[in-house]
C-alpha positions in Angstrom: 44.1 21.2 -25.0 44.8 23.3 -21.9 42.0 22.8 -19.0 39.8 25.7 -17.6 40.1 26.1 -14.0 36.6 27.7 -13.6 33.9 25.4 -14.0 31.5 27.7 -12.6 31.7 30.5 -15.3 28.1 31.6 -17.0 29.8 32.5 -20.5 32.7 31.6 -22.4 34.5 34.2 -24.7 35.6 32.1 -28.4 37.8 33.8 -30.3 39.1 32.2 -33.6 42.6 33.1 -34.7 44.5 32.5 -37.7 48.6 34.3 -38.0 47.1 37.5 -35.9 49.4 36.5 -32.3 50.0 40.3 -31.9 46.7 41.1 -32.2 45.3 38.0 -30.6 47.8 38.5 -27.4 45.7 41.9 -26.6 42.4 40.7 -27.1 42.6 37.7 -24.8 44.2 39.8 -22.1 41.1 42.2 -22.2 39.0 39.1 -21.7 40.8 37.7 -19.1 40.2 41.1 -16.9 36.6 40.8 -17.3 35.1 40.9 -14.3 32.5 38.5 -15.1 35.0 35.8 -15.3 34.6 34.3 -18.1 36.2 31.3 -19.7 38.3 31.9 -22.4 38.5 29.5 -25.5 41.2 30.3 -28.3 40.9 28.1 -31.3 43.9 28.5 -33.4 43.4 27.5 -37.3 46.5 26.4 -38.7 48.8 29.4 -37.8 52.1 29.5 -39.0 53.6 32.5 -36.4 53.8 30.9 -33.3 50.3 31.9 -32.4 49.5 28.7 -30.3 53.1 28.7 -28.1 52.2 32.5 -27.3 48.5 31.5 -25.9 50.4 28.3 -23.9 53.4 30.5 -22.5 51.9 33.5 -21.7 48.2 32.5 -20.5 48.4 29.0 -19.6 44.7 30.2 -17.7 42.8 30.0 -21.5 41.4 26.8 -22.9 43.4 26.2 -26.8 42.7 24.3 -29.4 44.7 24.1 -32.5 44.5 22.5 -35.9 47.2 21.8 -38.0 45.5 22.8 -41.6 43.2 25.6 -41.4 39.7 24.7 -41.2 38.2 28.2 -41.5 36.1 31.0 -39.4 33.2 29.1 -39.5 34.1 25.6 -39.4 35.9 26.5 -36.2 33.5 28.9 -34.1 30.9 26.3 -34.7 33.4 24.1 -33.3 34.2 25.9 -30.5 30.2 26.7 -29.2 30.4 22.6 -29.2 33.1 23.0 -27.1 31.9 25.3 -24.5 30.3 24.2 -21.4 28.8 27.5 -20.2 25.3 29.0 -21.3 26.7 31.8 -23.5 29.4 32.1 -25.4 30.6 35.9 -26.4 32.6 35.9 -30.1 35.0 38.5 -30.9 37.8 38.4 -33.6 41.3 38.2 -32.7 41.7 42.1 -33.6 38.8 43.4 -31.4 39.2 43.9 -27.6 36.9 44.5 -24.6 38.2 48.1 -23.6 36.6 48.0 -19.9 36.0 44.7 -17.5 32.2 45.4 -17.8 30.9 44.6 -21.5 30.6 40.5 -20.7 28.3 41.5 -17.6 26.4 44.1 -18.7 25.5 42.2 -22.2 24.6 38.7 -19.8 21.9 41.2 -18.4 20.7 41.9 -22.2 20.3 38.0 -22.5 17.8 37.7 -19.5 14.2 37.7 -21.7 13.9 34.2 -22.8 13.4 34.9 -26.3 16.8 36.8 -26.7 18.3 34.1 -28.5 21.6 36.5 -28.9 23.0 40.0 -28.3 24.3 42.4 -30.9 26.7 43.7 -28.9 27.7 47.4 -29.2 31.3 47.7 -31.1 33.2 50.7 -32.6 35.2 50.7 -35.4 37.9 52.1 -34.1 40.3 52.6 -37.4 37.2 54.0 -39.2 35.5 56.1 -37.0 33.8 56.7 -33.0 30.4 55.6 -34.1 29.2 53.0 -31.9 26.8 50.5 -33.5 24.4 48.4 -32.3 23.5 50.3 -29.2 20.0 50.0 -28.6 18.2 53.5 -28.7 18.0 54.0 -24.7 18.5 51.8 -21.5 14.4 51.1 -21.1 12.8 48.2 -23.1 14.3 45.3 -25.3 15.2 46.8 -28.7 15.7 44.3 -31.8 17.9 44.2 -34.7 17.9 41.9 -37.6 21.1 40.4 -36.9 24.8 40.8 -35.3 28.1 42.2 -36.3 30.5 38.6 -36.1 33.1 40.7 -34.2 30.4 41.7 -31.4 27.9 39.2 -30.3 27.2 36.8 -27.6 24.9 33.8 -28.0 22.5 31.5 -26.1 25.0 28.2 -26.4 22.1 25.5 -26.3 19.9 27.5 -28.8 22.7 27.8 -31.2 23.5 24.1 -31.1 20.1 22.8 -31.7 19.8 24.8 -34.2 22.4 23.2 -36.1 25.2 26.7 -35.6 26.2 28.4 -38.7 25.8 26.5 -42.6 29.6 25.9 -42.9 29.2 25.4 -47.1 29.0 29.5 -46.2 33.3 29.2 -45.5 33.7 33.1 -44.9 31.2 35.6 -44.7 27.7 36.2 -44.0 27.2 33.6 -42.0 26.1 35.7 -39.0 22.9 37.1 -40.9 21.7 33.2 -42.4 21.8 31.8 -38.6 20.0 35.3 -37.3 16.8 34.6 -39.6 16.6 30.8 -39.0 16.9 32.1 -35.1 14.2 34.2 -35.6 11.7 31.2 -37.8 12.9 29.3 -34.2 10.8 32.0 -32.2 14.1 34.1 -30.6 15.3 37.3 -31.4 18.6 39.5 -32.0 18.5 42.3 -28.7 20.4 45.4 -29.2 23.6 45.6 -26.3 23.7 48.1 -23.6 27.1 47.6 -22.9 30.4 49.5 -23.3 31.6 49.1 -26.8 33.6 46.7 -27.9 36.6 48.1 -29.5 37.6 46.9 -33.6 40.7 47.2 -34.5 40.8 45.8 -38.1 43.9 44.1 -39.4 45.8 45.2 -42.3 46.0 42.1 -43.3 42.7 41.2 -44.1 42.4 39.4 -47.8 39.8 42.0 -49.4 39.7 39.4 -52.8 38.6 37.0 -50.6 36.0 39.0 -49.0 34.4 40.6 -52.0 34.2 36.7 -53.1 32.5 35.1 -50.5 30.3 38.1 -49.6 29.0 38.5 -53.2 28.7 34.5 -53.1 27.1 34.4 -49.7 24.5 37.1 -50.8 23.2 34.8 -53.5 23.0 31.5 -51.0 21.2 33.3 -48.5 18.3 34.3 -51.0 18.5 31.0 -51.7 18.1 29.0 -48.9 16.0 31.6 -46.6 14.0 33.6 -48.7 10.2 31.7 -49.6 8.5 32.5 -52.8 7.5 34.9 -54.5 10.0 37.1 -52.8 13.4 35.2 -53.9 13.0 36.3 -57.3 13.1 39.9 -56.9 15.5 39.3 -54.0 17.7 37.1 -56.1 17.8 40.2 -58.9 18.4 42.9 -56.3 21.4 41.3 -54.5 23.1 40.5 -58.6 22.9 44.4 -58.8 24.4 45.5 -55.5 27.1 43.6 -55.6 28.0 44.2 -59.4 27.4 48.4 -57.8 29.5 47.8 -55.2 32.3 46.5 -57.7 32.1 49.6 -59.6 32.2 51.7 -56.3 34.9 49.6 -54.6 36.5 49.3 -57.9 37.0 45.6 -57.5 34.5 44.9 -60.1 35.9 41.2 -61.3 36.3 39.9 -58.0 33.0 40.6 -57.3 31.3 38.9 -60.4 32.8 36.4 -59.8 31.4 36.0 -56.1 28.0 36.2 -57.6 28.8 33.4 -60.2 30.3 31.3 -57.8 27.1 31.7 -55.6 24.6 31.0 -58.8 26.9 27.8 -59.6 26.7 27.0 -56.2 22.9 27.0 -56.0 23.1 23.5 -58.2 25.2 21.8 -55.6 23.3 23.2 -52.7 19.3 22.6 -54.4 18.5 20.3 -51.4 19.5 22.5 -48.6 17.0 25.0 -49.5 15.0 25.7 -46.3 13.2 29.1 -46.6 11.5 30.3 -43.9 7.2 31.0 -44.2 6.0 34.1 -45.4 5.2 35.9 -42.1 8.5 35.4 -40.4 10.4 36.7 -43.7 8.5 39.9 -43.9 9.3 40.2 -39.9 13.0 39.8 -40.6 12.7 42.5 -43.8 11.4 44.8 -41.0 13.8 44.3 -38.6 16.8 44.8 -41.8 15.0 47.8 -42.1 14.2 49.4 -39.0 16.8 48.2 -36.7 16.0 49.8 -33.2 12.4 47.9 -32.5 10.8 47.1 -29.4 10.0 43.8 -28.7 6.0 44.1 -27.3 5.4 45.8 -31.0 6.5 42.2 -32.6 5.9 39.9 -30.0 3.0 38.8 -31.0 4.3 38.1 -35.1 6.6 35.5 -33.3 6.4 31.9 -34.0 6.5 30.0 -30.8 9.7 29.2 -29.3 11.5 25.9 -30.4 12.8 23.7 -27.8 
């Protein structure tokens, strides 16, 4: 593991990697000009390419930390916010890329209110489209979301820790909305970013099968674990039918039944970890899915008390 040289940086910027070195070269660079200074912490899952002599001979400056057999996404950006020594740490895939020096200031601004707990930040798809998202409405105010984009956030380190990081059973996929509700049942809140976009660039090689599996599967363990009764009934029934609709639409209809098997098979293994949050914070959270773009005094109150 190569040493930082500057131990008096506020945030570190973790990005996971796994056989992306092209992709992974640009995105570290565009950290590295930040003008916040951040650290920079590459953890390098099992690559095959070359991927961790590329980070040692071209930015000897950036922390790395490899494994021989892949661990996965979320195995290893839980490992890496253990890592990190700094109060935030700023995620963004190996494909995405800070386009001006500015985004990792301007968001550690966004995470000044104590109960920010993390910052959605904005991000543009930029193969897809120009449409930035999770830009809160205006400059004035703290404005809330339900929960962050993985490519595009930036978390309190401490609160994330003690909160036990991402469920790694989740393996890929939706692990980003499970830690944002049990945030919120800790008393801290997703803020929406007023920085310069983030830029997405995704990679052609992303493994749709595996995505439509873990996604449909991940749907079903989230009801599961978060969601208190009554509501995981109809919530349970409602997620079954969006992702078989989705098969249709996507026309990947196999891969995605069988997501939603392997999440109701998995809900046998997993009975004990079921930990849903109360009533009152679950119908603040269904708010916040469906109204993204709320200011905090109108919910500040419906909190529960901060956990420390």
């Amino acid at each position: 593991m190569t040493p930082v040289s500057r131990p008096s940086a506020t945030a570190t910027v973790l990005i996971t990697t796994k056989n992306r070195k092209d992709e992974l070269r640009s995105a570290i660079a565009s950290a590295l000009q930040q003008d916040a200074a951040p650290r920079v912490l590459v953890i390098d899952d099992g690559s095959t390419d070359g991927t961790s002599e590329m980070v040692a001979s071209e930015f000897p400056q950036v922390q790395l930390d490899r494994v021989e057999s892949s661990l996965g996404l979320i195995v290893q950006r839980n490992r890496g916010a253990a890592m990190c020594t700094t109060p935030f740490v700023f995620s963004i895939d190996d494909d995405a890329t800070f386009p001006t020096p500015r985004v990792v200031s301007q968001t550690l601004v966004d995470l000044d209110h104590p109960r920010v707990g993390a910052v959605a930040i904005p991000c543009v798809n930029v193969r897809q489209d120009q449409l930035v998202q999770q830009r809160a409405p205006d400059d004035q105010g703290v404005w809330l979301t339900a929960a962050y984009i993985g490519t595009a956030h930036a978390l309190r380190t401490d609160v994330f820790l003690r909160l036990g990081g991402y469920r790694e059973f989740l393996f890929h996929q939706g692990e980003e909305e499970d830690y944002c509700i049990r945030m919120l049942a800790a008393g801290y809140v997703v803020r929406l970013g007023r920085s310069d976009p983030i830029h997405h660039f995704e990679s052609p090689r992303r493994d749709l099968h595996r995505m439509d599996l873990y996604g449909r599967r991940n749907n079903v363990l989230f009801q599961w674990c978060n969601v208190p009764m009554p509501f995981v009934v109809g919530r349970m029934v409602t997620t079954t039918l969006t992702g078989l609709r989705r098969g249709v639409r996507t026309r990947r209809p196999l891969a995605m039944v069988k997501g939603l098997m392997m999440g109701y098979a998995q809900i046998f293994k997993r009975w004990g970890q079921r930990q849903p949050v109360n009533r009152d914070v679950y119908r603040l959270y269904r708010t916040l899915s469906k109204r993204s773009g709320i200011a905090l005094p109108q919910i500040e109150s419906q909190l529960p008390a901060m956990k420390s």
